[in-house]
TORPA-4810 file (N, C-alpha, C, O; in nm, 3 decimals):
<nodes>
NODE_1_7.960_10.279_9.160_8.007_10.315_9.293_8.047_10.462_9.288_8.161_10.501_9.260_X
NODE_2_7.953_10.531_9.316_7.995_10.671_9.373_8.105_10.710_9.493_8.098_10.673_9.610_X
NODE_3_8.224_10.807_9.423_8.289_10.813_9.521_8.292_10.949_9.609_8.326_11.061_9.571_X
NODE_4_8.236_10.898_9.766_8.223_11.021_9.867_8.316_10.918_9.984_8.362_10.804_9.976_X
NODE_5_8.317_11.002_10.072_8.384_10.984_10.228_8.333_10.885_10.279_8.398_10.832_10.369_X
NODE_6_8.206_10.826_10.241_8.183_10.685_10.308_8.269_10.554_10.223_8.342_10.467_10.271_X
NODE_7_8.219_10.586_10.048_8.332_10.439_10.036_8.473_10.512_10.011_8.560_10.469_10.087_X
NODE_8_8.486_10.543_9.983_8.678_10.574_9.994_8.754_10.536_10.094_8.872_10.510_10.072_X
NODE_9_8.702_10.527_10.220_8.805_10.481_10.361_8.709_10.317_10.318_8.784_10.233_10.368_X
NODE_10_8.644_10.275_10.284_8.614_10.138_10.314_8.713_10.072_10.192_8.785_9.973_10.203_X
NODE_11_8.692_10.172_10.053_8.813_10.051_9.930_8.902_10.088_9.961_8.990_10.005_9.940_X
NODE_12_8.953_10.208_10.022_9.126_10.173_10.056_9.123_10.052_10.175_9.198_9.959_10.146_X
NODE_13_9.068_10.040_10.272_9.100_9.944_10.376_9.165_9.837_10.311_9.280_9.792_10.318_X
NODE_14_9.010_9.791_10.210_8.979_9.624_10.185_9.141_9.627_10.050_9.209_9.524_10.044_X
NODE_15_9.171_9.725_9.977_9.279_9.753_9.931_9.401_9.724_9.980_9.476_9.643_9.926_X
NODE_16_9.435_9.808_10.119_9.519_9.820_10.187_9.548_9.658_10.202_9.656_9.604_10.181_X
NODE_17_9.438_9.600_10.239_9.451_9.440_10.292_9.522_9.350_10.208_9.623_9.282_10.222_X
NODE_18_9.394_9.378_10.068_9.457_9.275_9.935_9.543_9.248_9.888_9.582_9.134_9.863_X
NODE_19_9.641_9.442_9.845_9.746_9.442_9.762_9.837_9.514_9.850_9.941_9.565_9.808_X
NODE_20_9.796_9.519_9.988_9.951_9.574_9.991_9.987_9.540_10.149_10.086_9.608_10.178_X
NODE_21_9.959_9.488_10.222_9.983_9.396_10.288_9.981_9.505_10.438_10.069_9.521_10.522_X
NODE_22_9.852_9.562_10.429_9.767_9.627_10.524_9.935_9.740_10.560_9.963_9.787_10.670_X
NODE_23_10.008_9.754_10.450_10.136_9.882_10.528_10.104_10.009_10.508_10.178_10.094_10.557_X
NODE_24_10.004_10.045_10.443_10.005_10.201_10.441_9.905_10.224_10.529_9.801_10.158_10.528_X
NODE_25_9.933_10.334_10.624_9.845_10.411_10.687_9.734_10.477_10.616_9.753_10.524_10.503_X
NODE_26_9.612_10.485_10.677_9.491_10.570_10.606_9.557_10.702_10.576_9.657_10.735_10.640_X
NODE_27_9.498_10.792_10.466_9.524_10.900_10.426_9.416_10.944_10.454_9.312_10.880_10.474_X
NODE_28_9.441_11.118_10.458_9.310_11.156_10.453_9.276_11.146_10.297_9.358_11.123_10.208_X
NODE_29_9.117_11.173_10.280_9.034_11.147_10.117_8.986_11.287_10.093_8.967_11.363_10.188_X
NODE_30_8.969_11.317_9.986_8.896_11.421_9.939_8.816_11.388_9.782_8.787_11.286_9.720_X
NODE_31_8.798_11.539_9.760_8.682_11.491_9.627_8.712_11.640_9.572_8.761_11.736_9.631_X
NODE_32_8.651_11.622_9.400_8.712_11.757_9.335_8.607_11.728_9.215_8.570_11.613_9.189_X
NODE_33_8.588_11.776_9.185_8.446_11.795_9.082_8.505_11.879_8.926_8.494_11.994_8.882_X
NODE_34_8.598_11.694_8.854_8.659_11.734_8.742_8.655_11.626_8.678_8.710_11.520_8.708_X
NODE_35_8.559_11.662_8.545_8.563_11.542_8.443_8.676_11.476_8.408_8.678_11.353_8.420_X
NODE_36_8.795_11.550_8.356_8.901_11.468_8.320_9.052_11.423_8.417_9.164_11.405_8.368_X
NODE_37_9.023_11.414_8.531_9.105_11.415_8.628_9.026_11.311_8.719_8.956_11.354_8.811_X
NODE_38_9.039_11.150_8.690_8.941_11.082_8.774_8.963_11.047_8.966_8.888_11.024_9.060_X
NODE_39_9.105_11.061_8.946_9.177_11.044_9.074_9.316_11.122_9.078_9.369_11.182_8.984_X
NODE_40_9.359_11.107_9.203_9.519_11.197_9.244_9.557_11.159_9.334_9.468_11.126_9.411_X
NODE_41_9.663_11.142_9.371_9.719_11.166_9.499_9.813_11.257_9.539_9.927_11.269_9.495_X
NODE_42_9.770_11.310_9.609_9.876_11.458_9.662_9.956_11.404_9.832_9.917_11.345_9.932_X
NODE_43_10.080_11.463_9.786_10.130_11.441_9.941_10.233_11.553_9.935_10.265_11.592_9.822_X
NODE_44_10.295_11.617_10.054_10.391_11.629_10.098_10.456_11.626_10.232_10.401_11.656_10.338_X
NODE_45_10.596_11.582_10.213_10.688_11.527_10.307_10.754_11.650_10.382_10.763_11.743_10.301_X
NODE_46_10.799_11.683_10.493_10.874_11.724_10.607_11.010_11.717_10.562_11.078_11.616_10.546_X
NODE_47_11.029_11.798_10.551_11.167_11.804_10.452_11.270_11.806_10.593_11.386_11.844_10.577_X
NODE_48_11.230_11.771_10.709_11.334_11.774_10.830_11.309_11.605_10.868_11.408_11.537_10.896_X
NODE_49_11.146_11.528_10.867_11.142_11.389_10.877_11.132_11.335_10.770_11.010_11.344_10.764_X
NODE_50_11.165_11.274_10.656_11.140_11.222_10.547_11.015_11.090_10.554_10.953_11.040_10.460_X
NODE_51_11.007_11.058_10.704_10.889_10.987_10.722_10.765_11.008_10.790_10.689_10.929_10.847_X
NODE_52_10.760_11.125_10.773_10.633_11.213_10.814_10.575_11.284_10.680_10.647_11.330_10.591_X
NODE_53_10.440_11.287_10.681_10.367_11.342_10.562_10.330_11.457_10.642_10.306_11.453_10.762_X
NODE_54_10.324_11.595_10.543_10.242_11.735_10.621_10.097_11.697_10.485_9.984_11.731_10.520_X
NODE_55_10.105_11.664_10.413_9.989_11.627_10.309_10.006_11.492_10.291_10.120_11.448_10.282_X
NODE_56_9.910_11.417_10.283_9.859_11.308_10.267_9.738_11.259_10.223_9.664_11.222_10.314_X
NODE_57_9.696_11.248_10.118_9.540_11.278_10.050_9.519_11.218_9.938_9.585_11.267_9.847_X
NODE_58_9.440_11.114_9.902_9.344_11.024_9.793_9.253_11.104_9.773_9.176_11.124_9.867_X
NODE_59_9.235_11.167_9.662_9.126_11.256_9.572_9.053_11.203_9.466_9.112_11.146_9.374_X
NODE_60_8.929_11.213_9.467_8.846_11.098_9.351_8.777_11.254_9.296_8.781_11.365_9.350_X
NODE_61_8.705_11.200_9.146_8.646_11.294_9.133_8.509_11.261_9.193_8.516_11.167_9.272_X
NODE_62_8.398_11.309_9.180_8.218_11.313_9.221_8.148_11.308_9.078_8.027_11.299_9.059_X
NODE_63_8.240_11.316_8.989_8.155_11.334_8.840_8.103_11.223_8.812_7.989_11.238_8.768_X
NODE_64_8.153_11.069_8.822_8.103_10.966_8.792_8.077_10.834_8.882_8.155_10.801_8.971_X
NODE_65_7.974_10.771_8.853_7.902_10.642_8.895_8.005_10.525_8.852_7.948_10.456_8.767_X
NODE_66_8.110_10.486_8.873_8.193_10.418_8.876_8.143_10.233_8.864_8.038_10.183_8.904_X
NODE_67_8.222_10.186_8.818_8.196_10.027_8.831_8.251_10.020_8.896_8.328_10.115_8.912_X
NODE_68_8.263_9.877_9.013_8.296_9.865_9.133_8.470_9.822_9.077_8.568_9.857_9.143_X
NODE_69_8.476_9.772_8.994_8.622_9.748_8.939_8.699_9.850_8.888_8.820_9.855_8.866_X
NODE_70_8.588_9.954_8.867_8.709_10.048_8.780_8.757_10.148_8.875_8.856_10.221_8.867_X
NODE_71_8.627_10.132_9.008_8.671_10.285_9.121_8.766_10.120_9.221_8.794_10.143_9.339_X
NODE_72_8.788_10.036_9.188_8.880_9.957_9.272_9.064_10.024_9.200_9.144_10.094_9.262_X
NODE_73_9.080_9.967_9.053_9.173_10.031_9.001_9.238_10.142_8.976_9.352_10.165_8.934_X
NODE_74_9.103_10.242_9.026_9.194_10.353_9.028_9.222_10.386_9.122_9.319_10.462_9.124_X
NODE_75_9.150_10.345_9.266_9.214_10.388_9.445_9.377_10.276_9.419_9.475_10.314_9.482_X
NODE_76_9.393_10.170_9.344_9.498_10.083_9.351_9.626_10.149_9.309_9.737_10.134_9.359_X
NODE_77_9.585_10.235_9.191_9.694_10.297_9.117_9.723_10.447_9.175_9.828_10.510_9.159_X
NODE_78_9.627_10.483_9.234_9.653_10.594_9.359_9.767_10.569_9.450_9.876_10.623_9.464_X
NODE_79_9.690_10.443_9.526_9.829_10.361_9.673_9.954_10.307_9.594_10.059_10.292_9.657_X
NODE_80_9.951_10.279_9.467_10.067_10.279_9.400_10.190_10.375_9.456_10.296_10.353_9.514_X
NODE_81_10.105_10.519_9.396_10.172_10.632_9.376_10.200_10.654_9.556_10.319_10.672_9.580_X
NODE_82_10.140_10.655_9.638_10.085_10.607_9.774_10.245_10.541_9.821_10.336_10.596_9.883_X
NODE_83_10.238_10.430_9.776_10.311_10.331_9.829_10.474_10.377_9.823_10.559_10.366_9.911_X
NODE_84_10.489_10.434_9.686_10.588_10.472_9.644_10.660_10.586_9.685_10.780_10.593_9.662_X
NODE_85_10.568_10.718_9.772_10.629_10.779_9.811_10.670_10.748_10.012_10.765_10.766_10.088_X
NODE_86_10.554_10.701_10.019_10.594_10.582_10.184_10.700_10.526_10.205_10.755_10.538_10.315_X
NODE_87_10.763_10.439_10.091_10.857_10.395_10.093_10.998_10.482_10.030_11.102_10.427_9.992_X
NODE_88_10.977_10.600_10.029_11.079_10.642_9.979_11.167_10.583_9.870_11.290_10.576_9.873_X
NODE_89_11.071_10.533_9.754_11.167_10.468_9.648_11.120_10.526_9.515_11.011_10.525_9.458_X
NODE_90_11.225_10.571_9.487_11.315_10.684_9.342_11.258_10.601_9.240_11.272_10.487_9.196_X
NODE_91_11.152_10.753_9.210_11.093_10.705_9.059_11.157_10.745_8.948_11.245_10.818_8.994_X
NODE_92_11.173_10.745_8.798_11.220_10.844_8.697_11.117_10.967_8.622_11.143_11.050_8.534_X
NODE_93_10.981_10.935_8.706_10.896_11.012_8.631_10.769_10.971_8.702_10.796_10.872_8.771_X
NODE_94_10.655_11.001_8.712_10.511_11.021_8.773_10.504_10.887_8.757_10.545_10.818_8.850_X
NODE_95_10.460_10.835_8.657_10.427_10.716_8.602_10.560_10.588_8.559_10.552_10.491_8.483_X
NODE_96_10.662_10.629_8.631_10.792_10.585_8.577_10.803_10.431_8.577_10.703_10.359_8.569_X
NODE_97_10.920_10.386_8.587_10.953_10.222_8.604_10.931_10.174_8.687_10.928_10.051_8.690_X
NODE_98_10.907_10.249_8.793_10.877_10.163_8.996_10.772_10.156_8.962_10.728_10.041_8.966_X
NODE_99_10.650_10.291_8.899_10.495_10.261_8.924_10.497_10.120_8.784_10.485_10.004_8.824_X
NODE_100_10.503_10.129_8.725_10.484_10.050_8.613_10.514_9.889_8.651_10.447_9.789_8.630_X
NODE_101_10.660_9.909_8.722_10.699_9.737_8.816_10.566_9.740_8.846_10.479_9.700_8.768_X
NODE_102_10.542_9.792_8.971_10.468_9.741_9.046_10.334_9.703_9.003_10.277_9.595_9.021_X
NODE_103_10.275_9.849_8.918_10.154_9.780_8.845_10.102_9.700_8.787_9.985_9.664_8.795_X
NODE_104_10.220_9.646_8.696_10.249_9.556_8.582_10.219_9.375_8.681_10.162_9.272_8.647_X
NODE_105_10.290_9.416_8.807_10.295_9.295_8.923_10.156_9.272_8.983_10.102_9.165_9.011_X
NODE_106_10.108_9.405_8.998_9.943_9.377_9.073_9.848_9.312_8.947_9.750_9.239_8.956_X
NODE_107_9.912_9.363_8.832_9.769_9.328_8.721_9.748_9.115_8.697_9.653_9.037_8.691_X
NODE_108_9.913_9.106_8.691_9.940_8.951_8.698_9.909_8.888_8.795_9.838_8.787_8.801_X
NODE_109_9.980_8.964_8.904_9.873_8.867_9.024_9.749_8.871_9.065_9.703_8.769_9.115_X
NODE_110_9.678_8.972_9.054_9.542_8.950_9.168_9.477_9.020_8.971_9.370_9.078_8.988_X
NODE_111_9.497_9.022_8.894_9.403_9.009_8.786_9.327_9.197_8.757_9.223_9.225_8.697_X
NODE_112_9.416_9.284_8.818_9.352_9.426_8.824_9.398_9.464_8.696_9.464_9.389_8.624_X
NODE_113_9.367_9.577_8.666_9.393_9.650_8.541_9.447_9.796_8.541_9.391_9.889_8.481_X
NODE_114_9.537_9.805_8.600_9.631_9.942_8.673_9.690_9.969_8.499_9.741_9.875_8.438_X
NODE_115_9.674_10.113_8.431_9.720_10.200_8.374_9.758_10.317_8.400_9.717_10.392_8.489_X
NODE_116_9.840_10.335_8.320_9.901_10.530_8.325_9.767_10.634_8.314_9.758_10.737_8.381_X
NODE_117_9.677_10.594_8.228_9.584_10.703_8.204_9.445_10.612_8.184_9.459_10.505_8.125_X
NODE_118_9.338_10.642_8.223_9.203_10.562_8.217_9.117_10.640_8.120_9.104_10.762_8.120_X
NODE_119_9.052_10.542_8.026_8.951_10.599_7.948_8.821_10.613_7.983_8.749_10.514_8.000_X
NODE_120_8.782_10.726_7.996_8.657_10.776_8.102_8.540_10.775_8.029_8.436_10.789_8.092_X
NODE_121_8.533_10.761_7.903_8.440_10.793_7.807_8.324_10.694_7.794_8.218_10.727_7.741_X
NODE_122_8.347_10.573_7.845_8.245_10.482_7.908_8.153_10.497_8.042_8.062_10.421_8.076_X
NODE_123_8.185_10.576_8.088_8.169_10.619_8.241_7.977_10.692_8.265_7.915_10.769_8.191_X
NODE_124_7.939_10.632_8.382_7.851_10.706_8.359_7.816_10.846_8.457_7.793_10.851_8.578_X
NODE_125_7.821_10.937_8.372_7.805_11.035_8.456_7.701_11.110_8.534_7.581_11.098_8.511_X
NODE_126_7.748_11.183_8.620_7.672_11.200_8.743_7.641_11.348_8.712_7.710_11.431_8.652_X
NODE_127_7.484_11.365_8.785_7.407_11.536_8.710_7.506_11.633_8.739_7.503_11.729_8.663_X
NODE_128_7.614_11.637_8.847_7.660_11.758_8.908_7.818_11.762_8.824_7.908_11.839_8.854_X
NODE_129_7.821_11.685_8.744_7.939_11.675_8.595_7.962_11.828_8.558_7.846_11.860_8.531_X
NODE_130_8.020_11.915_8.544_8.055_12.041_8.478_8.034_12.004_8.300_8.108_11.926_8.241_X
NODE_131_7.954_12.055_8.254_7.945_12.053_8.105_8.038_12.142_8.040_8.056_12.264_8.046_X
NODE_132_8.112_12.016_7.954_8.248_12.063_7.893_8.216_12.230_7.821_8.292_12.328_7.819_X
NODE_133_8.042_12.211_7.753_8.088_12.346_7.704_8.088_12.466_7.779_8.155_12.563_7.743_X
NODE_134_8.024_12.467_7.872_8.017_12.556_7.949_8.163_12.561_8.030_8.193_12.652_8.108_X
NODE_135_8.236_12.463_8.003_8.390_12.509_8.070_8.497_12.570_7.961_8.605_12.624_7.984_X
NODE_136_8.415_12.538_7.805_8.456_12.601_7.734_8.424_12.788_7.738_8.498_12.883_7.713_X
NODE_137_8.318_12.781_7.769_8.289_12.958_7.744_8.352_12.968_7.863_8.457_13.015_7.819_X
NODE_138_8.372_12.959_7.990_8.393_13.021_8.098_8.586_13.036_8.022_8.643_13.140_8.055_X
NODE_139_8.637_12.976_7.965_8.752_12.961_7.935_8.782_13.122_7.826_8.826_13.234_7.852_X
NODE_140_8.748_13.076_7.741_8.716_13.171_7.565_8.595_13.270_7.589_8.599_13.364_7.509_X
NODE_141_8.474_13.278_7.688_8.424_13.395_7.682_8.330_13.369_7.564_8.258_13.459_7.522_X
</nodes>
C-alpha cells in the first residue's frame, strides 16, 4: 500500500472508526520523501484556544510499498500521538506512558502491533527512495 492523498484520508477514516471511536477530526495529510522517518505527526495548538489546531497533519513517507498492516500501524500510532494531543492529556515524553497505555491497549484488543520505532528494513522500496549513499556524499562531499 503506497502512501499518497488517496489512501491516507480512506485508513484514517476506517481507523478513526475501529480504534477510536470515529472522535478525531480529519487532519490534513502530507508526504516527505525520507527513508528513515516512516511517519509523523505534526501539530500546533493556539496558544489563546487550546482546542483549536493552527497545524494539524499525518505525514507518511512515499519511499515505500507498505503491507496493508504495517501502513495500518503506523497511521494508528500516528492518531495515537493524534489522539493525545486532542485530548489534551500530559505525556512524560514523545513516546511516554499515555502513548505506550494506550498502545499497549490497542495491540490487546483489536490484535495491532503499535511500537516506539518500526523496523523498515523489510520494506519494499519504491524507485523514487533517496539512495543512502548519495545522501551520504551530499552530507561529507
Amino acid at each position: 500500500m503506497i502512501a499518497d492523498f488517496n489512501t491516507m484520508p480512506i485508513v484514517f477514516s476506517d481507523c478513526n472508526i475501529k480504534y477510536f471511536n470515529h472522535s478525531l477530526p480529519t487532519p490534513k495529510f502530507g508526504l516527505m520523501n525520507k527513508l528513515h522517518t516512516l511517519a509523523t505527526y505534526k501539530y500546533l495548538k493556539d496558544k489563546k484556544n487550546p482546542k483549536k489546531f493552527l497545524v494539524n497533519e499525518i505525514i507518511f513517507t512515499d519511499c515505500y510499498d507498505f503491507e496493508e498492516k504495517d501502513f495500518i500501524n503506523l497511521m494508528v500510532h500516528e492518531m495515537i500521538h493524534y489522539y493525545i494531543a486532542f485530548n489534551n492529556i500530559k505525556d512524560n515524553k514523545e513516546h511516554g506512558n499515555e502513548f505506550m497505555r494506550i498502545a499497549n491497549e490497542m495491540n490487546e484488543k483489536y490484535g495491532l502491533n503499535i511500537t516506539k520505532k518500526v523496523d523498515a528494513s523489510s520494506f519494499k522500496k519504491l524507485d523514487n527512495a533517496p539512495k543512502f549513499d548519495t545522501f551520504l556524499e551530499m552530507l561529507f562531499g
